[in-house]
C-alpha positions as CSV (number, residue, x, y, z in Angstrom):
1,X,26.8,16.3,38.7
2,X,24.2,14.7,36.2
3,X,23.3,11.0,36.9
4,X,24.4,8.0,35.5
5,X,21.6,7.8,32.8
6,X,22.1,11.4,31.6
7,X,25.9,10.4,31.5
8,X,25.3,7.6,29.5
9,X,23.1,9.2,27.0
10,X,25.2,12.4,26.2
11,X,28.1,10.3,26.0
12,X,26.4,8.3,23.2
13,X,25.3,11.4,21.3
14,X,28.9,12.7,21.3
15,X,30.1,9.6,20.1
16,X,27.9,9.5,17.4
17,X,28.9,12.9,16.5
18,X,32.7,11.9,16.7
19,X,32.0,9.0,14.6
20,X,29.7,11.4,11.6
21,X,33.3,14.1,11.6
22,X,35.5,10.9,11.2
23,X,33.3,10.1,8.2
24,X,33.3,13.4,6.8
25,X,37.0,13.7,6.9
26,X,37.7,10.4,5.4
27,X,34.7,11.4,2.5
28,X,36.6,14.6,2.4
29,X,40.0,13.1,2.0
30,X,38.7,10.3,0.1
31,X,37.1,12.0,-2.6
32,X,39.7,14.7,-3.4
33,X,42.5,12.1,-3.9
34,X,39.5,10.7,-6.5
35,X,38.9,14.2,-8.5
36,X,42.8,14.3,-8.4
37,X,43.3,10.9,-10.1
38,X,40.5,11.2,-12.2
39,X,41.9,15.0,-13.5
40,X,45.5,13.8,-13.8
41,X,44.7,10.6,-15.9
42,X,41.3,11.3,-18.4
43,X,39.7,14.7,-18.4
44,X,37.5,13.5,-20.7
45,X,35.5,11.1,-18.4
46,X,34.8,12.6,-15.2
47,X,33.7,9.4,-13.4
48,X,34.8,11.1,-10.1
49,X,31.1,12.3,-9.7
50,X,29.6,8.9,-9.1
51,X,31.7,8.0,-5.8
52,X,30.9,11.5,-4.7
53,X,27.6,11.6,-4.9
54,X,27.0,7.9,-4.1
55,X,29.0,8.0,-0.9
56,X,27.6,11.9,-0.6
57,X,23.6,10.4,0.4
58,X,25.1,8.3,2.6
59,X,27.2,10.8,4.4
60,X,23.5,13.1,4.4
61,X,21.7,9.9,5.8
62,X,24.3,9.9,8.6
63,X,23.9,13.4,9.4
64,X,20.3,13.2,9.5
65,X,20.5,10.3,11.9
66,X,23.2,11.8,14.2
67,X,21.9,15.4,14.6
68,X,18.0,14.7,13.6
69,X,17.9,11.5,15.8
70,X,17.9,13.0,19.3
71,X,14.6,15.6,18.7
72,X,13.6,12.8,16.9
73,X,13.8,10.7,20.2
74,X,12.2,13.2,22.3
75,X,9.2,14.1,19.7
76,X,8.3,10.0,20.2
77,X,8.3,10.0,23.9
78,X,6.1,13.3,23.5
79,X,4.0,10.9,21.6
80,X,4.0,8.2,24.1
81,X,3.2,10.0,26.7
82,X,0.0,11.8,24.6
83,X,-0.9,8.1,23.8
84,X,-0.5,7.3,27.2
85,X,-3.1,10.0,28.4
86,X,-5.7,9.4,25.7
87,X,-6.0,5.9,26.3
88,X,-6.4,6.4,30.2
89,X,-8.9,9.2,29.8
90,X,-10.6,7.1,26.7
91,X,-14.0,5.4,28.4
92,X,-14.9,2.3,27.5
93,X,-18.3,1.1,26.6
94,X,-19.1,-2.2,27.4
């Protein structure tokens, strides 16, 4: 059984996972009902585009962050560590 900390921390990736699929439903959903409107009423000015790509880099952003962020995470401890190691092997000149 995996500890309390590794518990913790895959929990918290999951649920930032949930939370990027709720988003991309309700951009999905969202944005349809928008091309809908926007066909039915004026065909002539497609304004449907703006919302879509507007909310669209934001939607990117949160993907990035949710499935980016935890290699992210680990690639700066990897650099911690490597700063860690320089600095006690560094010799100092007084």
């Amino acid at each position: 059984m995996p500890n309390q900390t590794d518990y913790n921390k895959a929990k918290e990736i999951v649920e930032l996972k949930i939370s990027f699929l709720i988003h991309l439903t309700i951009y999905l959903l969202a944005n349809s009902l928008f091309v809908i409107i926007n066909l039915t009423t004026d065909r002539e000015t497609l304004w449907f585009k703006w919302p879509l790509i507007g909310w669209g880099v934001g939607l990117i952003i949160h993907g990035i962050v949710v499935f980016l962020g935890p290699e992210l995470s680990v690639l700066k401890n990897k650099m911690i560590e490597k700063e860690i190691n320089r600095q006690k092997n560094k010799k100092y000149k007084f």
